[in-house]
C-alpha positions as CSV (number, residue, x, y, z in Angstrom):
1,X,-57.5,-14.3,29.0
2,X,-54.2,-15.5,30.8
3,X,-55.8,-15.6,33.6
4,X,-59.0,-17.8,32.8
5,X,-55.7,-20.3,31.0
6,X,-54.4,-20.1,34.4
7,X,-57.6,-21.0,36.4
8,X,-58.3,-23.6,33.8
9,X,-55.3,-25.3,34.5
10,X,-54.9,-25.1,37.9
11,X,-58.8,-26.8,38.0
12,X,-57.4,-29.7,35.8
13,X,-54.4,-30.4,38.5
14,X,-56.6,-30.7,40.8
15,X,-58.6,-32.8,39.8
16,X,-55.7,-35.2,38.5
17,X,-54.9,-34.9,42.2
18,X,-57.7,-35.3,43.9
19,X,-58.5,-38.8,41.6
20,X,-57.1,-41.8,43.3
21,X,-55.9,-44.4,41.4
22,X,-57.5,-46.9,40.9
23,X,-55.9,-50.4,41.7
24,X,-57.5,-53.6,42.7
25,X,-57.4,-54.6,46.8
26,X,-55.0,-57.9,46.5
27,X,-52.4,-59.3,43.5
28,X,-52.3,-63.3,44.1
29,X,-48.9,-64.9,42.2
30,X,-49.3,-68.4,41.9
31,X,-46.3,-70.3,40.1
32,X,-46.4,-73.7,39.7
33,X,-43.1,-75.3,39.6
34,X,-42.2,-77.8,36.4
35,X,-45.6,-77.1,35.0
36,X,-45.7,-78.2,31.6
37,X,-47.5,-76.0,29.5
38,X,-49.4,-78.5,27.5
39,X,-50.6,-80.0,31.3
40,X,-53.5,-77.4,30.7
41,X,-55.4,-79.7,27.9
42,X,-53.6,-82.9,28.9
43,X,-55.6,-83.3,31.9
44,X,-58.7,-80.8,30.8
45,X,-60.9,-83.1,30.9
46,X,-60.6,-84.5,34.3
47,X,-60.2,-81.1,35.4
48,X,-63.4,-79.4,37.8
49,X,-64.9,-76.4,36.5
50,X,-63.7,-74.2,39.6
51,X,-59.7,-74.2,39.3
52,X,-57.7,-74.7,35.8
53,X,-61.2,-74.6,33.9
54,X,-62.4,-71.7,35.6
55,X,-58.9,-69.7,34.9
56,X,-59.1,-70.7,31.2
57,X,-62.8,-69.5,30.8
58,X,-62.6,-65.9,33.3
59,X,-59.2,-64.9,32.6
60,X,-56.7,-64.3,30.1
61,X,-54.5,-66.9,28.4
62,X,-51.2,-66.2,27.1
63,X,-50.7,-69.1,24.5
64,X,-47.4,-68.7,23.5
65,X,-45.3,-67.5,26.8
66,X,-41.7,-68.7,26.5
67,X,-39.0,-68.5,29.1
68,X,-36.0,-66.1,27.3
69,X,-32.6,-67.4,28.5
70,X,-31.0,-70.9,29.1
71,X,-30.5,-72.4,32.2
72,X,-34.1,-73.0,32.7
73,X,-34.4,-73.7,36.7
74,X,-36.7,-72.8,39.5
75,X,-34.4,-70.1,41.3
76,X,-34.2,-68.3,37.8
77,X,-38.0,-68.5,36.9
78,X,-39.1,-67.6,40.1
79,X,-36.8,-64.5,39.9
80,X,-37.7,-63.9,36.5
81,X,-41.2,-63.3,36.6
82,X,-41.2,-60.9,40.0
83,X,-38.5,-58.6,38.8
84,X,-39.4,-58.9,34.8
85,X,-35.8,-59.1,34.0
86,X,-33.2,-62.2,33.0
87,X,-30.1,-63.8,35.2
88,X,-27.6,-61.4,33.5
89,X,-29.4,-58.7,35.5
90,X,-30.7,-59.8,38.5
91,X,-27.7,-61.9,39.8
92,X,-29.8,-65.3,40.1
93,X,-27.9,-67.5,37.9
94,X,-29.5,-70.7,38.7
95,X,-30.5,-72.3,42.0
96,X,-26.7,-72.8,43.0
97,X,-24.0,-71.1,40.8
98,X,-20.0,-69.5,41.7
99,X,-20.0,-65.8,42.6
100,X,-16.3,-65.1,41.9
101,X,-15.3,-68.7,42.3
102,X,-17.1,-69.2,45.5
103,X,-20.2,-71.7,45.6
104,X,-22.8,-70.3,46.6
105,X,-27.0,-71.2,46.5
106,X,-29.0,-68.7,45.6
107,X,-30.5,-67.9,48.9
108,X,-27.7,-68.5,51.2
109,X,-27.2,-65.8,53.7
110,X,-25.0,-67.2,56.4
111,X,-25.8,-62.8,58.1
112,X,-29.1,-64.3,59.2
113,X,-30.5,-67.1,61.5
114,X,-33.5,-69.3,61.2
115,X,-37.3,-68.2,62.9
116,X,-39.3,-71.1,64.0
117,X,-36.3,-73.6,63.9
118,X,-32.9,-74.2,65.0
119,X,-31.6,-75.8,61.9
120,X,-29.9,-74.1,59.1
121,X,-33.1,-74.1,56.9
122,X,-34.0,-70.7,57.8
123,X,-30.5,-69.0,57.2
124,X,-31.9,-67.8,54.1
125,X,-32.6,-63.6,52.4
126,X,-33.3,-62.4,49.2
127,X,-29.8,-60.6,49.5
128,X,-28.1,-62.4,46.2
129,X,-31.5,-60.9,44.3
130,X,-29.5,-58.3,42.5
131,X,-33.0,-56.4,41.4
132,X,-36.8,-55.0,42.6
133,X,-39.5,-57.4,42.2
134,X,-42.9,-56.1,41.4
135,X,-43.6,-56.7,45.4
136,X,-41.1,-54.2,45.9
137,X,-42.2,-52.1,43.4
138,X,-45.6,-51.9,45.0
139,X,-43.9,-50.9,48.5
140,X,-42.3,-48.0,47.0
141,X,-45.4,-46.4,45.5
142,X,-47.4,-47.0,48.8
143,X,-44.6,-45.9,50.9
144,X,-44.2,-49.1,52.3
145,X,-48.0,-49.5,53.3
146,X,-49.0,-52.0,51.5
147,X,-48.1,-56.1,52.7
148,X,-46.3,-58.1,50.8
149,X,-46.1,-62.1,52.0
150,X,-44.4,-65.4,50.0
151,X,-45.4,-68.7,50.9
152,X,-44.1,-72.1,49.5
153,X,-42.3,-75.2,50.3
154,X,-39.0,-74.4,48.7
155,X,-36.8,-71.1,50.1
156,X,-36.5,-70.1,46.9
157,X,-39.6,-70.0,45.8
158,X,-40.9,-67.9,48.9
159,X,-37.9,-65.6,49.1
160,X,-37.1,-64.4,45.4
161,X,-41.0,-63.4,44.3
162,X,-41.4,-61.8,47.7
163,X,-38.3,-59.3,47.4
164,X,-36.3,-57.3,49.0
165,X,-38.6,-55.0,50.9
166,X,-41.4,-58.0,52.1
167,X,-42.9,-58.2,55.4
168,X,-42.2,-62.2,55.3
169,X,-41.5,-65.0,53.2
170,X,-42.3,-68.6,55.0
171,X,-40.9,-71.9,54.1
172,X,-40.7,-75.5,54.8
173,X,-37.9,-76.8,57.2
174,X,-38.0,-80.5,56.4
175,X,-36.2,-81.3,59.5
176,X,-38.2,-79.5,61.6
177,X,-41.5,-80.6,60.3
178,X,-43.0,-76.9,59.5
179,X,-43.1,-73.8,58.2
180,X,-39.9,-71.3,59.0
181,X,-38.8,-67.7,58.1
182,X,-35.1,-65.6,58.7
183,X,-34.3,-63.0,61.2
184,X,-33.8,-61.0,57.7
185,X,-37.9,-60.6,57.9
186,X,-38.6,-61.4,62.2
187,X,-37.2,-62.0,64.7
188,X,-39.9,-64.4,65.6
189,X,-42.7,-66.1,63.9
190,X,-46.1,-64.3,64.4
191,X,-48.9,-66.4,66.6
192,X,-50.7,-67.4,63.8
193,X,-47.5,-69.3,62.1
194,X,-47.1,-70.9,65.4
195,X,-50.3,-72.2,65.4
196,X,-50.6,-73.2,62.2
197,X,-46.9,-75.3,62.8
198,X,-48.9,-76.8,65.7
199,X,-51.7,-77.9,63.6
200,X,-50.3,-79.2,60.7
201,X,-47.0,-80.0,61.6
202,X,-45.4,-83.7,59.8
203,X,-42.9,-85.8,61.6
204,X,-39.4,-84.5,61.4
205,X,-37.2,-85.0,58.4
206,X,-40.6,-86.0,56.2
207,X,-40.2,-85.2,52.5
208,X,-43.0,-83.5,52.1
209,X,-42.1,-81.6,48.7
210,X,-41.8,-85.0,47.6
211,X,-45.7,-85.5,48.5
212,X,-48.6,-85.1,47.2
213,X,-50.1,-83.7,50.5
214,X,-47.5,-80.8,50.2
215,X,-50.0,-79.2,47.5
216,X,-52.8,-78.8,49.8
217,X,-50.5,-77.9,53.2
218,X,-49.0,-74.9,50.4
219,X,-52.6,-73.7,50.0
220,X,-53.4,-74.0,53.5
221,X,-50.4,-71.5,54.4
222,X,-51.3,-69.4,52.0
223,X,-55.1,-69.4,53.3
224,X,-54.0,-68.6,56.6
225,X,-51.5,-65.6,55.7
226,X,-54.6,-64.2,53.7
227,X,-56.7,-64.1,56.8
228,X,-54.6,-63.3,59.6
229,X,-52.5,-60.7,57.8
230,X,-55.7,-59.6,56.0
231,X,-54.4,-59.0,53.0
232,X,-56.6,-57.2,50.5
233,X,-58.4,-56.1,53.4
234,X,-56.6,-52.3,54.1
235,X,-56.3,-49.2,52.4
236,X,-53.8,-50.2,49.9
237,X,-53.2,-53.1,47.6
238,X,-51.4,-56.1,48.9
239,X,-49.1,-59.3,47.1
240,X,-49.7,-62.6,48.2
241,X,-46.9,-64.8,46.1
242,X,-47.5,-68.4,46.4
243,X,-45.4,-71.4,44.4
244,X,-46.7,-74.7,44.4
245,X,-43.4,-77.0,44.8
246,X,-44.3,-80.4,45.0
247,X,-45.0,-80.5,41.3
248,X,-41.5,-80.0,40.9
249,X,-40.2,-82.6,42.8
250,X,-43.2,-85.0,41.5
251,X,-41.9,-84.6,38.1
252,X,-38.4,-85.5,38.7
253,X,-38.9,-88.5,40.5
254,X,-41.8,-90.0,38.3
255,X,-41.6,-87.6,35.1
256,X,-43.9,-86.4,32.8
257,X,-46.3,-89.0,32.6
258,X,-48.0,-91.4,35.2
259,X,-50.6,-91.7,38.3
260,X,-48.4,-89.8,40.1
261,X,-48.0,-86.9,38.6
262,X,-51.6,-87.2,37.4
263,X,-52.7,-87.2,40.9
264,X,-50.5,-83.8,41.8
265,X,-52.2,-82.0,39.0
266,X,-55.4,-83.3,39.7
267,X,-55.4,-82.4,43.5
268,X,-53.9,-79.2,42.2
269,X,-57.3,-78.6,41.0
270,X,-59.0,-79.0,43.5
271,X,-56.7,-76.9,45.8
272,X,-57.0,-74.3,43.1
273,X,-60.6,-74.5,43.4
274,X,-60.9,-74.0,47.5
275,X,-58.7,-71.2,47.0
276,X,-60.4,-69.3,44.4
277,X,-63.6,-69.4,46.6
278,X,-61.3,-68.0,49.4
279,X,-60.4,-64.9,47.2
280,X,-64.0,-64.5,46.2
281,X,-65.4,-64.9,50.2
282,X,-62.5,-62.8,51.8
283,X,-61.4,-60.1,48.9
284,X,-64.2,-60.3,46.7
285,X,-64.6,-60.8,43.1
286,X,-63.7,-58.5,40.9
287,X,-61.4,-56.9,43.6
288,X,-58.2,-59.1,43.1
289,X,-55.5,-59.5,40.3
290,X,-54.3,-63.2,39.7
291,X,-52.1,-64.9,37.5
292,X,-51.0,-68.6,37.4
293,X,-47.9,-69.5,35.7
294,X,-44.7,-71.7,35.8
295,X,-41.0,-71.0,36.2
296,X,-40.0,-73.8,33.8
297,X,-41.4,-76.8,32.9
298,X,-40.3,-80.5,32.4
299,X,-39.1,-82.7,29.9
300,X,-40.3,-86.5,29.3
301,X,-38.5,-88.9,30.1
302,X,-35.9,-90.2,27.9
303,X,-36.7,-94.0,28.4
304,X,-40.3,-93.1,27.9
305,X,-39.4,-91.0,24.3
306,X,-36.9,-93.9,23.0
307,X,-39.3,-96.5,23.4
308,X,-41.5,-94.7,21.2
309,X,-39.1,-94.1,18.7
310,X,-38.0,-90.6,19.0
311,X,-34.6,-89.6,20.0
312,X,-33.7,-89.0,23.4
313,X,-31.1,-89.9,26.3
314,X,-29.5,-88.9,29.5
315,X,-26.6,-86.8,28.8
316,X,-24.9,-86.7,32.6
317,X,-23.3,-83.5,32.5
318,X,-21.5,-84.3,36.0
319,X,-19.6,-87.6,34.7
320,X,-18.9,-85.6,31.4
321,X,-17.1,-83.0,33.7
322,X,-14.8,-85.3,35.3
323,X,-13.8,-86.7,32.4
324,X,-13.1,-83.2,31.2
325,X,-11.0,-82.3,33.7
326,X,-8.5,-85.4,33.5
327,X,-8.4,-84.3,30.0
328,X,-7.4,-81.0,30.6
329,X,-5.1,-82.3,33.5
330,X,-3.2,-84.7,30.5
331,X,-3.4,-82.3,27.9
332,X,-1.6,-79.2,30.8
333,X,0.5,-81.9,32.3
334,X,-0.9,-80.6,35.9
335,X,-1.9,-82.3,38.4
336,X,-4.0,-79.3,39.5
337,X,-8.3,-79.7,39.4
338,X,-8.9,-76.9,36.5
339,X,-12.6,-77.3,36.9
340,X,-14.3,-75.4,40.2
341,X,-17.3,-78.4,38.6
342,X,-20.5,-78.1,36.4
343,X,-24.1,-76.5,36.5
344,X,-27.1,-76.8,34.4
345,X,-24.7,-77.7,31.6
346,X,-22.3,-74.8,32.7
347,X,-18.9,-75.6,33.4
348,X,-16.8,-73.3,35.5
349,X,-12.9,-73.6,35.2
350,X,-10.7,-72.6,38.3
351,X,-9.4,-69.6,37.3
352,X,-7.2,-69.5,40.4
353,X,-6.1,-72.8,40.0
354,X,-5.7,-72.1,36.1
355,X,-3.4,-68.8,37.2
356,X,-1.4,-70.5,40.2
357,X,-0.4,-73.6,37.8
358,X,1.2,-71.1,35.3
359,X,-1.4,-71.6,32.4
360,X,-3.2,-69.7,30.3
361,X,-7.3,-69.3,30.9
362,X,-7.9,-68.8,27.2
363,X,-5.7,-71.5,26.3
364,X,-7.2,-74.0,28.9
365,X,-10.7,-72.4,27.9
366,X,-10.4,-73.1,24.2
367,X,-8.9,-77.2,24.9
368,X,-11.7,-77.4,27.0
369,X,-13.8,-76.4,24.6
370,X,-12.5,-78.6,21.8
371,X,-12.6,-81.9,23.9
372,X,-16.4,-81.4,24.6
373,X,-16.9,-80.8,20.7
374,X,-16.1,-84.2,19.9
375,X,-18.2,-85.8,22.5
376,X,-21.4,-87.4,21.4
377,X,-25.2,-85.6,21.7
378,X,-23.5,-82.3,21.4
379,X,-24.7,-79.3,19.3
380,X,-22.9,-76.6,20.5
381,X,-20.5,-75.6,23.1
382,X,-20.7,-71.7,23.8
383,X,-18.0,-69.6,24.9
384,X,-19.9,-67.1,26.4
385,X,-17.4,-64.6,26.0
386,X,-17.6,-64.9,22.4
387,X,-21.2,-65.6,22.2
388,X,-21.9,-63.2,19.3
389,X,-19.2,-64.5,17.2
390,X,-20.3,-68.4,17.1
391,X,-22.4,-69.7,14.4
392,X,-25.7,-70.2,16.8
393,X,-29.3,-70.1,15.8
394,X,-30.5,-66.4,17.2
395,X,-33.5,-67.1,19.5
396,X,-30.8,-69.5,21.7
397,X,-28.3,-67.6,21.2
398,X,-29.9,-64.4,22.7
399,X,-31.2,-66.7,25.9
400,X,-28.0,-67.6,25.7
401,X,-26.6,-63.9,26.5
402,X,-29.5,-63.5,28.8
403,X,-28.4,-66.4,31.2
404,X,-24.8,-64.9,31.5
405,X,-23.0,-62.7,33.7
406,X,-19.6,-62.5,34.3
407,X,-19.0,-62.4,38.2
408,X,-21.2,-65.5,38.1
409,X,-22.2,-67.5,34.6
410,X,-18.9,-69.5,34.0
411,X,-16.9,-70.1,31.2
412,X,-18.8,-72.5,28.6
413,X,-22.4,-73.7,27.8
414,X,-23.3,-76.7,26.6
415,X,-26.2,-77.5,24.5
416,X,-27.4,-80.5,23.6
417,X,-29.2,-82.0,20.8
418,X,-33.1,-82.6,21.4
419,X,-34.3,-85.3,23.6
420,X,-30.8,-85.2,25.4
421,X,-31.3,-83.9,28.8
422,X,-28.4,-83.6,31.9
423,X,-30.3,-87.0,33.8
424,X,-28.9,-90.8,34.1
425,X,-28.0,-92.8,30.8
426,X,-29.6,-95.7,32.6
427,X,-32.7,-98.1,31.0
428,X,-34.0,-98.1,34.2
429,X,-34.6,-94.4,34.8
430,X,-38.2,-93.0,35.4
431,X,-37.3,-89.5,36.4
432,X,-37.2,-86.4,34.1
433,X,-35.1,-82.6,34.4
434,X,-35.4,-79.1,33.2
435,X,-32.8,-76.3,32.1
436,X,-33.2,-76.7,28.3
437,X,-34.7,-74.1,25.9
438,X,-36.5,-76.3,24.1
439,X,-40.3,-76.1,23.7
440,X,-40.3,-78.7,27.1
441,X,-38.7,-77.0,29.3
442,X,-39.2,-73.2,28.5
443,X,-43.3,-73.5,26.8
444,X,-44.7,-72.1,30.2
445,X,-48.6,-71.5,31.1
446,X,-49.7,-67.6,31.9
447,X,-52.7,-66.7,32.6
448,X,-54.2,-63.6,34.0
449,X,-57.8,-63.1,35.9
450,X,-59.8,-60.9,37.8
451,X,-59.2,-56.6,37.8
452,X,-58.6,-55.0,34.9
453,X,-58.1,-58.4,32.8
454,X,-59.2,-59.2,29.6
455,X,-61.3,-62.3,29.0
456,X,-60.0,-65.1,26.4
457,X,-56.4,-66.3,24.8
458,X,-54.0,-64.7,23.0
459,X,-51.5,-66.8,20.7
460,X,-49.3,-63.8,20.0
461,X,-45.6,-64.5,21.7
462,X,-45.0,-63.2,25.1
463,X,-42.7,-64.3,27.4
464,X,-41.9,-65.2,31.2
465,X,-40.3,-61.4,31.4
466,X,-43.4,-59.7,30.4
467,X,-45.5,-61.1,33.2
468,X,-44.1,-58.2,35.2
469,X,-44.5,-55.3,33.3
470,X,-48.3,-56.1,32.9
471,X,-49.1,-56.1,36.7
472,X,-47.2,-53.0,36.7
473,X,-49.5,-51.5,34.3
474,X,-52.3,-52.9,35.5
475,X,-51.6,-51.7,39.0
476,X,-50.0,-48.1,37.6
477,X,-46.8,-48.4,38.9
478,X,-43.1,-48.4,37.9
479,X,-41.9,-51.9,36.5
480,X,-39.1,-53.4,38.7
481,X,-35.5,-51.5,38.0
482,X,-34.0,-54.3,36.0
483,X,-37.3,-55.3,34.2
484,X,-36.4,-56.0,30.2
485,X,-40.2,-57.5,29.2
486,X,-42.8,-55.1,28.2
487,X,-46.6,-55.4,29.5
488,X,-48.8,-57.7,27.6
489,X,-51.3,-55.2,25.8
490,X,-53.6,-57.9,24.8
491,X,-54.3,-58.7,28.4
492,X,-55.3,-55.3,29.6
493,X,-58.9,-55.1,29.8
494,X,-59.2,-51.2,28.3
C-alpha cells in the first residue's frame, strides 16, 4: 500500500515537472508620460478603432488606478510600475533629489561613458534604482535567457523600466541628433542602432521631445528593436518597455487643453495603431502581454481654471524657497545658506551648514516650518519625520510616507490647496506641472491586453503599484523584491 502512495506520488512530480509553464512569447510596457486619465474619453471620439479604442474594447480597463505617494514625477512613475514598489523603497525620489546632501539625478552615473555619442547624454545606469523591476524579475527565472530592451526619448524613462539586469536601454541624445545607450549595457551600439541613427537622425541640438514627430521616431525605435533583436521570437518570453515622452513635454509647454496637445494624442493613435499591427504580424495575437499606462498625469492650467471660475494659481515653490531661507538666515542671525534648495514641493535644509553654524536642525526645522504655515495657498506643511503625528487626511498622508526616505526625501513637504500647482503666478502662463496627489496628477490610465487578460473594465481601486504584481502573476514569476502592490485579480483572465 506504501508503496503504490509512493509510485503515485512520484508519477504526480513528474508530471508537475515535465509541464512547462505556460507564459506568453513577448510583455510590451507602454507608458505614456503626463497622460491624463480622463484623455481616454476626452478625445474618444476622434480616436481610430485600432489604437486607444481597440485597447478599451480587447483588453482590460482599470478604472480607478491611482498613483500611492506624493511627489508625482516621471522618474518615480516610471520606477514605480517596473518594480511594483514606492520611492521609500526603491531609492528613486523624484527625477533629481539629494542623496546625503549631494544632488544628484536619478540616472546619473558619472562610472559609465556614453555609446553612440560623445556627449554626456549617455553617462547614464539604472545604478540609483534601489530595487528589481519585473524585467529583472523575468531574467532571473529564465536564467538570464530571456531579452529585456527600453526604448524612449527620455533616460529615465528607458533606463528605470528596463532594470538592472537589461540587455539595453536606448535614448535620445539631443545634441547628438539620435538614439544613445552607456557602456553600463555596450560597449558599442549594435548595427542596427547605427543604422537606424543614420536614417532618422534630426539636426543636432533639435528638441525633439518637444515635438510632435518625437511620438512616431519613439515607435519607430521600438519597431526596430522588436525586429532585429527578435523579441518574442525565442524560446523564452521577452520585455520590450517603451515610454512615449513627448506627451510630457507637450503638456507643459501648452497644458492640458489645445491643438497641440490634441494633435500628440491624436497622432498617438495612430502610432498606437501601426504598432499594434506590428505585434500582431511579428509575435502574433494572442501570444503577447501589453499594458498601456501613465506615470503621472497633468494638471490644467491655472489661467485656464480661474477664468472659468474655479480656484487655481501658480504657487512657485523655488521663489518661496528663497524667501524661506533669508527668513531663516534673520531669524538664526547667520549669514550661512540653511537650504541645500527645493524639489517637487520638498525642501531640503543643509544639515551641514545647519551643524557647522552651531544651530540646531530641529530648531531650524521647526522655524522653517512655521514661516511656510503662514504663507498663502498652503494646507499643510509635513515634517516627515513626524508624519504620523500631524493632523493629515490618511490617503495623503500614507503617499505621503510612501514618497519618503531618509538618506534622500528632505526635511518638509509642502502641500498645497487645490488648483495651486508649483508653476509661474503669471496671467500670461499657458504651461501646466505635475507632482500633486490630487485626482489630476495621480488619476492614471491601465489597461491590460492580449495573454491571459480579461476582457472589459473594472471600477474597483487599484493602483500604479499593482501593475507589477499582475504581470508577475500572469507570467508565474516572483514579483520584483521591493514590490508593495498586489496583482489585479479582476484582470486575470481564469
Amino acid at each position: 500500500m506504501k508503496k503504490s502512495i509512493f509510485i503515485g506520488l512520484l508519477l504526480a512530480c513528474c508530471t508537475v515537472l515535465n509541464a512547462q509553464v505556460r507564459r506568453p512569447k513577448l510583455v510590451v510596457g507602454i507608458v505614456v508620460d503626463q497622460m491624463r486619465w480622463d484623455y481616454l474619453y476626452y478625445y474618444n471620439n476622434e480616436f481610430g478603432e485600432g489604437g486607444f479604442k481597440r485597447l478599451l474594447r480587447e483588453g482590460r480597463s482599470c478604472q480607478n488606478t491611482m498613483i500611492p505617494y506624493i511627489p508625482t514625477v516621471t522618474a518615480i512613475g516610471h520606477s514605480s510600475i517596473y518594480t511594483g514598489s514606492v520611492p521609500a523603497l526603491t531609492g528613486i525620489l523624484g527625477n533629481d533629489f539629494f542623496i546625503n546632501g549631494r544632488p544628484t539625478y536619478c540616472c546619473q552615473d558619472d562610472s559609465v561613458q556614453s555609446v553612440g555619442s560623445t556627449t554626456v547624454e549617455g553617462k547614464m545606469s539604472p545604478r540609483n534604482l534601489l530595487a528589481s523591476t519585473i524585467g529583472d524579475e523575468l531574467k532571473l527565472v529564465t536564467n538570464f535567457r530571456a531579452k529585456v530592451v527600453g526604448v524612449a526619448l527620455k533616460d529615465r524613462a528607458a533606463i528605470l523600466p528596463a532594470g538592472h539586469s537589461a540587455d539595453a536601454a536606448y535614448w535620445w541624445d539631443t545634441r547628438a541628433g539620435h538614439f544613445v545607450s552607456s557602456t553600463y549595457y555596450m560597449q558599442q551600439l549594435p548595427a542596427w542602432v547605427e543604422q537606424f541613427n543614420k536614417t532618422h537622425k534630426t539636426a543636432p541640438g533639435f528638441d525633439l521631445k518637444t515635438n510632435v514627430k518625437g511620438i512616431p521616431m519613439t515607435f519607430d525605435m521600438a519597431e526596430a528593436a522588436l525586429r532585429n533583436e527578435r523579441l518574442g521570437q525565442g524560446n523564452e518570453t521577452d520585455m520590450l518597455a517603451i515610454s512615449v515622452s513627448s506627451t510630457d513635454a507637450i503638456g507643459h509647454k501648452f497644458s492640458t487643453r489645445g491643438q497641440e496637445i490634441h494633435d500628440a494624442y491624436l497622432q498617438l493613435d495612430r502610432d498606437l495603431t501601426r504598432f499594434l499591427n506590428t505585434l500582431d504580424a511579428t509575435v502574433g495575437r494572442g501570444n503577447y502581454l501589453l499594458f498601456l499606462s501613465a506615470d503621472h498625469g497633468g494638471s490644467h492650467n491655472p489661467n485656464f481654471m480661474r477664468s472659468h471660475k474655479m480656484p487655481a494659481g501658480g504657487f512657485e515653490a523655488w521663489t518661496l524657497a528663497t524667501k524661506l531661507n533669508e527668513a531663516l538666515q534673520k531669524q538664526f542671525a547667520t549669514g550661512a545658506k540653511l537650504l541645500l534648495g527645493e524639489n517637487s514641493l520638498r525642501i531640503y535644509l543643509d544639515h551641514q551648514a545647519i551643524q557647522n553654524a552651531g544651530l540646531d536642525l530641529n530648531k531650524v526645522k521647526a522655524a522653517a516650518k512655521e514661516w511656510l504655515e503662514k504663507q498663502p495657498h498652503i494646507t499643510y506643511v509635513v515634517d516627515y519625520n513626524n508624519v504620523e503625528t500631524q493632523p493629515i487626511p490618511q490617503p495623503i498622508r500614507e503617499r505621503i510616507i510612501n514618497g519618503y526616505s531618509r538618506e534622500r526625501g528632505g526635511d518638509l513637504l509642502i502641500v498645497t490647496h487645490p488648483g495651486w500647482i508649483n508653476v509661474k503666478a503669471s496671467p500670461t502662463y499657458k504651461g501646466t506641472t505635475h507632482g500633486l496627489w490630487n485626482p489630476d496628477d495621480a488619476h492614471i490610465p491601465l489597461i491590460f491586453m492580449g495573454w491571459g487578460v480579461d476582457k472589459g473594465e473594472t471600477f474597483a481601486p487599484t493602483r500604479m503599484t499593482d501593475i507589477a504584481p499582475t504581470i508577475c502573476a500572469l507570467l508565474h514569476i516572483q514579483m520584483p523584491n521591493a514590490c508593495v502592490g498586489n496583482p489585479i485579480t479582476s484582470a486575470i483572465d481564469d
